[in-house]
C-alpha positions in Angstrom: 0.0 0.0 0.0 2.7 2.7 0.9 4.9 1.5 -1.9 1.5 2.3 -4.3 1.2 5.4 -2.9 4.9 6.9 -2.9 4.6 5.4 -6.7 1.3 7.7 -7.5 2.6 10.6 -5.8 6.2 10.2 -8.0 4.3 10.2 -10.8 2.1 12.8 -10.1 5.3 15.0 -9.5 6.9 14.0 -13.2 3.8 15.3 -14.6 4.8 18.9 -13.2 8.1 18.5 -14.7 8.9 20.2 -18.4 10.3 18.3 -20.9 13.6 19.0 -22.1 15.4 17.4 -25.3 12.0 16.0 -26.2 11.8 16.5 -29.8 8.5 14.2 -30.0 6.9 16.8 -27.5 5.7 19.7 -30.1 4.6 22.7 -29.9 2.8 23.8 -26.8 -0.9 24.0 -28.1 -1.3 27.4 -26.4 1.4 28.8 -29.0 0.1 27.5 -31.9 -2.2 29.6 -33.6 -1.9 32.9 -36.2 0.0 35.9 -34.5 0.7 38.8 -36.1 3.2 41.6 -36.1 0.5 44.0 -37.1 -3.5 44.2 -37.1 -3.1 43.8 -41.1 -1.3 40.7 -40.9 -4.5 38.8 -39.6 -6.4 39.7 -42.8 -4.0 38.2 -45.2 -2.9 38.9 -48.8 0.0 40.4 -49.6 0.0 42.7 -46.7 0.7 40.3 -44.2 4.4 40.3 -43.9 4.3 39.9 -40.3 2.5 36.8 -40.3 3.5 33.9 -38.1 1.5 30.6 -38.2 2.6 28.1 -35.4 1.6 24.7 -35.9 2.3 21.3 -33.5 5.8 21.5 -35.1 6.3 24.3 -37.4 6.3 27.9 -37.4 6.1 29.5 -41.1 6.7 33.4 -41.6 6.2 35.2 -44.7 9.2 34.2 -46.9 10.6 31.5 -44.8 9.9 27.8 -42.6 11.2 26.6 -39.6 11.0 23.2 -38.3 11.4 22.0 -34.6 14.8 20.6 -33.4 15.5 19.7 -29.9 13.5 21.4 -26.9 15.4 23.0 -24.1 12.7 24.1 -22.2 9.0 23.6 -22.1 5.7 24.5 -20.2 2.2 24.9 -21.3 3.0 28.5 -22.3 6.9 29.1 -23.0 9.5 27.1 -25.1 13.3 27.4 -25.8 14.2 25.1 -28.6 16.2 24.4 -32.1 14.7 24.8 -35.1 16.3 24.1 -38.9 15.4 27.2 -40.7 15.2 27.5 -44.6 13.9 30.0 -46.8 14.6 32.2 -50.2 17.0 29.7 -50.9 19.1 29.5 -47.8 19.1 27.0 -45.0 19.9 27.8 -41.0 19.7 26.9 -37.0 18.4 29.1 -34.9 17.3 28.6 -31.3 13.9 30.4 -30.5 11.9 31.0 -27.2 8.1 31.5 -27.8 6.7 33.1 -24.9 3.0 33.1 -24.7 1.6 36.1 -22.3 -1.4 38.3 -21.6 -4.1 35.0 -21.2 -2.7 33.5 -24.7 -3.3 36.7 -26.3 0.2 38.0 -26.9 2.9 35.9 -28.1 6.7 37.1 -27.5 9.3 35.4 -29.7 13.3 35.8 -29.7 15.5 34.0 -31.9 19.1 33.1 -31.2 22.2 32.6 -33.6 22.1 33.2 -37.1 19.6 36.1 -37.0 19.3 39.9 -38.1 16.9 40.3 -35.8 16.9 43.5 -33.5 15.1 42.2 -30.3 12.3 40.6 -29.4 9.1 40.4 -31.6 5.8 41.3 -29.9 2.5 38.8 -31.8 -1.0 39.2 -31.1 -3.0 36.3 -31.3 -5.3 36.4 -34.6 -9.5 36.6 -34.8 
């Protein structure tokens, strides 16, 4: 009986845990979504450049695809992972934290190595 009960509290204790170098783990279902840099970039078309569509293990942007590597860190709302980038012709690796805030309203992403980018990129969450 105790040993049953140490065993359900153990695991019970793993589920609080995040996963971390668990490729087969995805994208936290609270990230995935439309986001956009802009209110334009929800209604599509050639205007929406700041378009970011987040899927279980994708994210595709406007001119280029990135596909999920190995997860650092992961809850229910943030991840830090690898992702093998390609687009207009080029291929890279970049690591990337998603940082979902504001109820799962606003989505914060920073991208690591091999990037242009300035700072962080604030997303809304689209319609």
């Amino acid at each position: 009986m105790r040993d049953t009960l140490l065993a359900t509290a153990l695991l019970g204790l793993a589920a609080c845990v995040p996963v971390v170098g668990d490729e087969e783990a995805g994208i936290p279902t609270r990230l995935q979504g439309n986001w956009a840099l802009t209110a334009l970039d929800c209604e599509g078309g050639a205007a929406a450049k700041g378009l970011m569509r987040v899927g279980e293990t994708t994210v595709q942007f406007y001119e280029s695809r990135a596909v999920l590597g190995e997860v650092h860190e992961r809850d229910a709302s943030r991840m830090r992972a690898s992702f093998a980038f390609e687009g207009e012709g080029q291929t890279w690796q970049s690591d990337m934290v998603l940082d979902g805030q504001d109820g799962g309203d606003t989505l914060i992403r920073r991208t690591y190595g091999n990037t242009d980018l300035p700072g962080p990129l604030k997303y809304t969450r689209c319609g």
